[in-house]
DOBAZA-78065 format. One record per atom (N, C-alpha, C): residue number from 1; chain; atom name; x, z, y. Coordinates in nm, 4 decimals. Layout:
BEGIN
[atom NUM; A; CA; [X; Z; Y]],
...
//
This chain:
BEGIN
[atom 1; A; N; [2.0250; -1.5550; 2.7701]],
[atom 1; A; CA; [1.9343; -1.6655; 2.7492]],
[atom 1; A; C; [1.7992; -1.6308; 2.8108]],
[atom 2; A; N; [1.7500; -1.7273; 2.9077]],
[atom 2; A; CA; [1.6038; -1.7051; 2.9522]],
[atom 2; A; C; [1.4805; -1.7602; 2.8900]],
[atom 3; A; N; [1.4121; -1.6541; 2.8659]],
[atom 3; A; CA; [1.2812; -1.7344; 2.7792]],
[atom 3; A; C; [1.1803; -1.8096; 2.8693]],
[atom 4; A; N; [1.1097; -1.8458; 2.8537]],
[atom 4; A; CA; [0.9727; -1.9533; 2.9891]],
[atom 4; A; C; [0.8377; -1.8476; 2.9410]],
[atom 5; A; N; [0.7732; -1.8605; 3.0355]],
[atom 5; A; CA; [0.6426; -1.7861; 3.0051]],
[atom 5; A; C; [0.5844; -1.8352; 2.8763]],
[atom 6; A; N; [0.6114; -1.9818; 2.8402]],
[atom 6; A; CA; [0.5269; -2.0142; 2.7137]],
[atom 6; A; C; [0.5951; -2.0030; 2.6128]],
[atom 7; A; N; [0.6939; -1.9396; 2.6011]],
[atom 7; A; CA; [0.7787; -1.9102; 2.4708]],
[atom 7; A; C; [0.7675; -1.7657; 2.4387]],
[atom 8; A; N; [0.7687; -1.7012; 2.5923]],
[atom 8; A; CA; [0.6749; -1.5629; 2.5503]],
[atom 8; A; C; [0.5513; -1.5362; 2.4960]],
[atom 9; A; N; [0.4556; -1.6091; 2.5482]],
[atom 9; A; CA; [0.3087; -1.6905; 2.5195]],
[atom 9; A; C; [0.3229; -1.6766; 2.3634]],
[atom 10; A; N; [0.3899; -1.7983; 2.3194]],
[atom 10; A; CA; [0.3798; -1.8067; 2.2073]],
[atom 10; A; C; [0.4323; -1.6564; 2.0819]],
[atom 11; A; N; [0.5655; -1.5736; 2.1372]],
[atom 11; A; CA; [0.5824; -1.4852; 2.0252]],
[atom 11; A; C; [0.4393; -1.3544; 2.0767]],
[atom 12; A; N; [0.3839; -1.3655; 2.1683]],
[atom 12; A; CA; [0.3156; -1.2672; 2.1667]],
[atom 12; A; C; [0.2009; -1.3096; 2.0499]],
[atom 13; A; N; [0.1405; -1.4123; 2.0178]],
[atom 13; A; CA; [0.0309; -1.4518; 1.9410]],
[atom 13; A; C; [0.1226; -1.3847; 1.7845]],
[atom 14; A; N; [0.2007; -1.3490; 1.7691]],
[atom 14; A; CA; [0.2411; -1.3306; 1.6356]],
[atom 14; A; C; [0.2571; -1.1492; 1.6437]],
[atom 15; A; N; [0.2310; -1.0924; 1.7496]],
[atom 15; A; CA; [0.1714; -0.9348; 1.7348]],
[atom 15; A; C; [0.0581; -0.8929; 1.6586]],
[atom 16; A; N; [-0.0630; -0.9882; 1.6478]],
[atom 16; A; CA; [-0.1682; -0.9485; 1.5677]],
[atom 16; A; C; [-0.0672; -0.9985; 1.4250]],
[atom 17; A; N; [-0.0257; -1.1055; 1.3736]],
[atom 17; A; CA; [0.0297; -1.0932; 1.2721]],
[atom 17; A; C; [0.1128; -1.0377; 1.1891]],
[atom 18; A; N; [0.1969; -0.9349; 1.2364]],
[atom 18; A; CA; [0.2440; -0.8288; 1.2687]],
[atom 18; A; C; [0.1757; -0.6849; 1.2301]],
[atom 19; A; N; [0.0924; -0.6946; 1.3418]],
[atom 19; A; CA; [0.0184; -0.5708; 1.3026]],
[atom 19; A; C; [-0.0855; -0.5806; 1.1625]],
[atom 20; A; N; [-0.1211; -0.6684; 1.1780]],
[atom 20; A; CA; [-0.1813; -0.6930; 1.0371]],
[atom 20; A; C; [-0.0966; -0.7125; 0.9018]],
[atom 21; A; N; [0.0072; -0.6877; 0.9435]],
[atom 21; A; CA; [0.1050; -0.6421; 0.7830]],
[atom 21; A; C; [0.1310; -0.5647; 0.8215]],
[atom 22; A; N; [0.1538; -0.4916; 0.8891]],
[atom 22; A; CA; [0.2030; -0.3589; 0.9422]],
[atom 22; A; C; [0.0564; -0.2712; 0.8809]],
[atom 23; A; N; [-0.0409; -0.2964; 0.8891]],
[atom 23; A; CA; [-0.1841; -0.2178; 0.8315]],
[atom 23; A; C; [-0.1806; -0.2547; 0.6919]],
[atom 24; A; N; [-0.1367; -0.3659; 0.6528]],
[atom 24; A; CA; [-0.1734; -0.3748; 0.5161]],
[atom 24; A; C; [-0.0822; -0.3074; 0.4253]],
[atom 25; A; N; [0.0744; -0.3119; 0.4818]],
[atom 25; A; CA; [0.1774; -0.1682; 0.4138]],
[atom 25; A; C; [0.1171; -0.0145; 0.4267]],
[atom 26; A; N; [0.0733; -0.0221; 0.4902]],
[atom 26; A; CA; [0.0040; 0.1153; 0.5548]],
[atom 26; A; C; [-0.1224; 0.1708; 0.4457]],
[atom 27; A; N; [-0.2090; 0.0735; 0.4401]],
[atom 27; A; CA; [-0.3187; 0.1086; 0.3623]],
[atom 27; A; C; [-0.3682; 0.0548; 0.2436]],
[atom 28; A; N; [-0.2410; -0.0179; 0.1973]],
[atom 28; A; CA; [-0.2444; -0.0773; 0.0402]],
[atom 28; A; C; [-0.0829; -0.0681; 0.0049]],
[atom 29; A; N; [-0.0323; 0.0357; -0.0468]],
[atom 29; A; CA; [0.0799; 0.1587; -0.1299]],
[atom 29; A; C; [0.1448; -0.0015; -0.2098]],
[atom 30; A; N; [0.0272; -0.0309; -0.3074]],
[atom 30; A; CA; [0.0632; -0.1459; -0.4293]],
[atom 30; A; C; [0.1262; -0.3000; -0.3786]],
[atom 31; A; N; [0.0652; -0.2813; -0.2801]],
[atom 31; A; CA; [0.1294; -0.4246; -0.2000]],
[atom 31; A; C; [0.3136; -0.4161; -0.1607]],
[atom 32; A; N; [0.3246; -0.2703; -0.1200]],
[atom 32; A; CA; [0.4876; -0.3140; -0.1005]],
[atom 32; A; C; [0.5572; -0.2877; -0.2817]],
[atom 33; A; N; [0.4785; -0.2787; -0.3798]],
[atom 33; A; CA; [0.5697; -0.2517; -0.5152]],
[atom 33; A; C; [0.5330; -0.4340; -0.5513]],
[atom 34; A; N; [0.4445; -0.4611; -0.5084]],
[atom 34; A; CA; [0.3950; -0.6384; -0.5345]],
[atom 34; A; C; [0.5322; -0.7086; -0.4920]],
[atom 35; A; N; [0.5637; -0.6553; -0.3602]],
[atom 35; A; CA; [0.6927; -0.7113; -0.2755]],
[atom 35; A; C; [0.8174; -0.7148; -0.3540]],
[atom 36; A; N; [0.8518; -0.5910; -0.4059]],
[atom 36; A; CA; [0.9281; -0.5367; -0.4569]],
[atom 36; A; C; [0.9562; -0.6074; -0.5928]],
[atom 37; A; N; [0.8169; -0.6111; -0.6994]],
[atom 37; A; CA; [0.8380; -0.7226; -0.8186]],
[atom 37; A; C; [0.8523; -0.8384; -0.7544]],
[atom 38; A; N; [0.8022; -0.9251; -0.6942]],
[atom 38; A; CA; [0.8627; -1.0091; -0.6508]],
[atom 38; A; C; [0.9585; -1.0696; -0.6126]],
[atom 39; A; N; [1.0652; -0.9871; -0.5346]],
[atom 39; A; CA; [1.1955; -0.9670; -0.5221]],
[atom 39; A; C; [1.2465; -1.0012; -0.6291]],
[atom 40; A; N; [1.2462; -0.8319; -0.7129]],
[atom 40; A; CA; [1.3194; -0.8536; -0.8588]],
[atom 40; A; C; [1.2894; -0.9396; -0.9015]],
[atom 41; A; N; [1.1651; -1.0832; -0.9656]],
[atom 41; A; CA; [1.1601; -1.1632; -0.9947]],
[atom 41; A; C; [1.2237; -1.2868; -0.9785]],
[atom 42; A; N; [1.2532; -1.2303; -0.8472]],
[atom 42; A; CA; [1.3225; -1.3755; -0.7820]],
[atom 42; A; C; [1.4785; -1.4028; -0.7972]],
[atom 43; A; N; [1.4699; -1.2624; -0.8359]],
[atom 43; A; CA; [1.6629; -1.2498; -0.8320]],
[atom 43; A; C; [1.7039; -1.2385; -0.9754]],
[atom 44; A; N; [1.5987; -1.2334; -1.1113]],
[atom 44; A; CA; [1.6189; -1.2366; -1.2228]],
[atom 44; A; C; [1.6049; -1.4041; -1.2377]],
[atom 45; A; N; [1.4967; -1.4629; -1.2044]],
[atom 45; A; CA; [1.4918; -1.6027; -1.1942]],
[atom 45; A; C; [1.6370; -1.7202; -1.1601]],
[atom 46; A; N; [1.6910; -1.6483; -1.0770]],
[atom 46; A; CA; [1.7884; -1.6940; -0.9981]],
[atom 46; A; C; [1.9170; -1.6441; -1.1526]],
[atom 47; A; N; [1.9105; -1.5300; -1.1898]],
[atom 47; A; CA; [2.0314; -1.5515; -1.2640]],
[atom 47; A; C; [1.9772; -1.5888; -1.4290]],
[atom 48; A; N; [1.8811; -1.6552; -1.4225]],
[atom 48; A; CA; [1.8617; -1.7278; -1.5563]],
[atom 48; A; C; [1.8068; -1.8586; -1.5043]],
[atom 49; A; N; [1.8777; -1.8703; -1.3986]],
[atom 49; A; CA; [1.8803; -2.0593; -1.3565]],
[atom 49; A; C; [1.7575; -2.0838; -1.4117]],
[atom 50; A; N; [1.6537; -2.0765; -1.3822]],
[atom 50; A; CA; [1.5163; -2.1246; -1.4006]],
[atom 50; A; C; [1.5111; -2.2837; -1.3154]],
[atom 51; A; N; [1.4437; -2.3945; -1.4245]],
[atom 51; A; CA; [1.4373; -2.5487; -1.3375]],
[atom 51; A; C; [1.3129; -2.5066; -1.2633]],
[atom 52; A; N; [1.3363; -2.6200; -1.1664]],
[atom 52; A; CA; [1.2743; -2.6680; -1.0609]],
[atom 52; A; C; [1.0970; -2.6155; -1.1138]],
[atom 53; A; N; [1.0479; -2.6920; -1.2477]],
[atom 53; A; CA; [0.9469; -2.6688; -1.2350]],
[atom 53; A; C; [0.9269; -2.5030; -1.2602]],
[atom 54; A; N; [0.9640; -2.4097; -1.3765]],
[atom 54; A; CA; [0.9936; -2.3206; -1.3453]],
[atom 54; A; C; [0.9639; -2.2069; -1.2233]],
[atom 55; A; N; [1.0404; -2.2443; -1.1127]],
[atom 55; A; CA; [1.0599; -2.1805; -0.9936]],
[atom 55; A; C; [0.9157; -2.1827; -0.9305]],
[atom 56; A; N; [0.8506; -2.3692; -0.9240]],
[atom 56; A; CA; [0.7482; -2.3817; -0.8804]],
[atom 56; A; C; [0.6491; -2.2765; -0.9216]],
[atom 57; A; N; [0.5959; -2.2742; -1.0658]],
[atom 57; A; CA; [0.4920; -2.1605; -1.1109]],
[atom 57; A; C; [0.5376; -2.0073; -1.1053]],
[atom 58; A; N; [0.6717; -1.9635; -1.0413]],
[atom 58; A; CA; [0.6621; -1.8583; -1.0092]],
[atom 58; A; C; [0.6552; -1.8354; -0.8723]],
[atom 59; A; N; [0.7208; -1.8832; -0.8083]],
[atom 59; A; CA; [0.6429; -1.9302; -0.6600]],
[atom 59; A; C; [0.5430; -1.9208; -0.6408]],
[atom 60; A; N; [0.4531; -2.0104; -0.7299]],
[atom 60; A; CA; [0.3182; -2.0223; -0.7331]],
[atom 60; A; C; [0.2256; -1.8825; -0.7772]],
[atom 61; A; N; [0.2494; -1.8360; -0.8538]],
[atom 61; A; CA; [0.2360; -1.6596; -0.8668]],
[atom 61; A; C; [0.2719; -1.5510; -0.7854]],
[atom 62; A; N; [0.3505; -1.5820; -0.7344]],
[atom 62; A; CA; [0.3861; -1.4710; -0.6322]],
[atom 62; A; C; [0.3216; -1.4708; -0.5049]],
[atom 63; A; N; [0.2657; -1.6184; -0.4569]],
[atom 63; A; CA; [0.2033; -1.6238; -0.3519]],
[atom 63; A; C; [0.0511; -1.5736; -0.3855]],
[atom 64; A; N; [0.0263; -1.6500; -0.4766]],
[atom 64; A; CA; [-0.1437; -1.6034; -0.5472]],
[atom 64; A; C; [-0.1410; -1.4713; -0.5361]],
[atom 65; A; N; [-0.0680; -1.3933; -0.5917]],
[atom 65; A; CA; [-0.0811; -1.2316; -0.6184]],
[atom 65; A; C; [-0.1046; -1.1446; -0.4780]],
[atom 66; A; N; [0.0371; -1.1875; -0.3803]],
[atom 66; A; CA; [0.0477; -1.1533; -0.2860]],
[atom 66; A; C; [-0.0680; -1.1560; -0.1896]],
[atom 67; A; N; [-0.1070; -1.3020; -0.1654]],
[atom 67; A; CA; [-0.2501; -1.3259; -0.1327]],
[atom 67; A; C; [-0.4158; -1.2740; -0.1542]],
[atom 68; A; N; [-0.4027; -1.2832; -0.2615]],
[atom 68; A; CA; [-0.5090; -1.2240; -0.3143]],
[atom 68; A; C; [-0.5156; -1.0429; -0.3431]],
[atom 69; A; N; [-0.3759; -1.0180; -0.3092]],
[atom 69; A; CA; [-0.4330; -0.8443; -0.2622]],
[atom 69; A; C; [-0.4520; -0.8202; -0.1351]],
[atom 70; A; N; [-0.4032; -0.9147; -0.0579]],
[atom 70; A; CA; [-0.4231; -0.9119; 0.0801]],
[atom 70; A; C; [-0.5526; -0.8777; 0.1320]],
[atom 71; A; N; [-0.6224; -1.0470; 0.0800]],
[atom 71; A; CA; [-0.7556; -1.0472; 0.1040]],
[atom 71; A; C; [-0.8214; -0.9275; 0.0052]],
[atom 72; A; N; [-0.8208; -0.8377; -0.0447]],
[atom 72; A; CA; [-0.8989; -0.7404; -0.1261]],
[atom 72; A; C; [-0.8449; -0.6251; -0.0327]],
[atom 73; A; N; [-0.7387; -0.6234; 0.0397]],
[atom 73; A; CA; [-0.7122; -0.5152; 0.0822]],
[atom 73; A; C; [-0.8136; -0.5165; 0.1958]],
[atom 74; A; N; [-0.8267; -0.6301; 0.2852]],
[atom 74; A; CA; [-0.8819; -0.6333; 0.4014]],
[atom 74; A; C; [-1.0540; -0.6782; 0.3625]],
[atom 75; A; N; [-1.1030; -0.6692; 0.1954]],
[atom 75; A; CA; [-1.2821; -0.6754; 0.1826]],
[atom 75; A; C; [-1.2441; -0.5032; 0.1828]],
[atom 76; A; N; [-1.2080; -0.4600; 0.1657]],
[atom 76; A; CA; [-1.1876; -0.2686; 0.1488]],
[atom 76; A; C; [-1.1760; -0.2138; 0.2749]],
[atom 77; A; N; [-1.1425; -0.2722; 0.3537]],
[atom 77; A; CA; [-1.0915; -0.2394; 0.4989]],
[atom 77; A; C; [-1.2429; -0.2604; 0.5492]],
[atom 78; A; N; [-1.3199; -0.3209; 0.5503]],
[atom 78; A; CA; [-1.4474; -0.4019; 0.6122]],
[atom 78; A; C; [-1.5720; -0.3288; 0.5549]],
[atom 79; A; N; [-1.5108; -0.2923; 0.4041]],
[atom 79; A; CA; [-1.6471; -0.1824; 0.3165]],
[atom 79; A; C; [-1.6194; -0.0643; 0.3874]],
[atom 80; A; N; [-1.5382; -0.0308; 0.3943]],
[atom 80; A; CA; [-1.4358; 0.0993; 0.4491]],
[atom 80; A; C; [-1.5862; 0.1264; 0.5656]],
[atom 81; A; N; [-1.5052; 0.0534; 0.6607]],
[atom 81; A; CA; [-1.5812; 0.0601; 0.8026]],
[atom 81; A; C; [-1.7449; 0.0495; 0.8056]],
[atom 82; A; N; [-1.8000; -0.0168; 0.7175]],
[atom 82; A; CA; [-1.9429; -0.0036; 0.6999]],
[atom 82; A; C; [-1.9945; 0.0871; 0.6271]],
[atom 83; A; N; [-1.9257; 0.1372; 0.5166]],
[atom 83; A; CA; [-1.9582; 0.2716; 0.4474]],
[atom 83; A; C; [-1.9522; 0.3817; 0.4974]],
//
């Protein structure tokens, strides 16, 4: 299968995204055990048939959490470098 220059174009823009989880496993340990509860959450959820709404607010938690160590990992990354 041949790719076009703009399909290359395009997966190259997803190297910084990439590398920027690739740094954030690297220099925040707690983020891949975040991954990890999450997982297990998802697969305990799944065998206690949790409804729809349910699923939503853990969904909804897992992204918040995930997110929000992100961004704390990368204000630490930024103190890091100015300190």
């Amino acid at each position: 299968m041949h790719m076009d220059w703009l399909e290359i174009k395009q997966l190259k823009r997803f190297k910084y995204t990439f590398d920027g989880f690739k740094t954030l496993l690297l220099k925040d340990h707690n983020y891949l055990l975040h991954i990890v509860i999450a997982i297990i959450t998802i697969i305990l959820g799944y065998i206690c048939q949790l409804s729809a709404t349910e699923w939503l607010f853990i969904i909804l938690a897992i992204f918040l959490v995930l997110t929000i160590e992100a961004v704390n990992t990368a204000i630490e990354c930024v103190v890091d470098l100015v300190t």
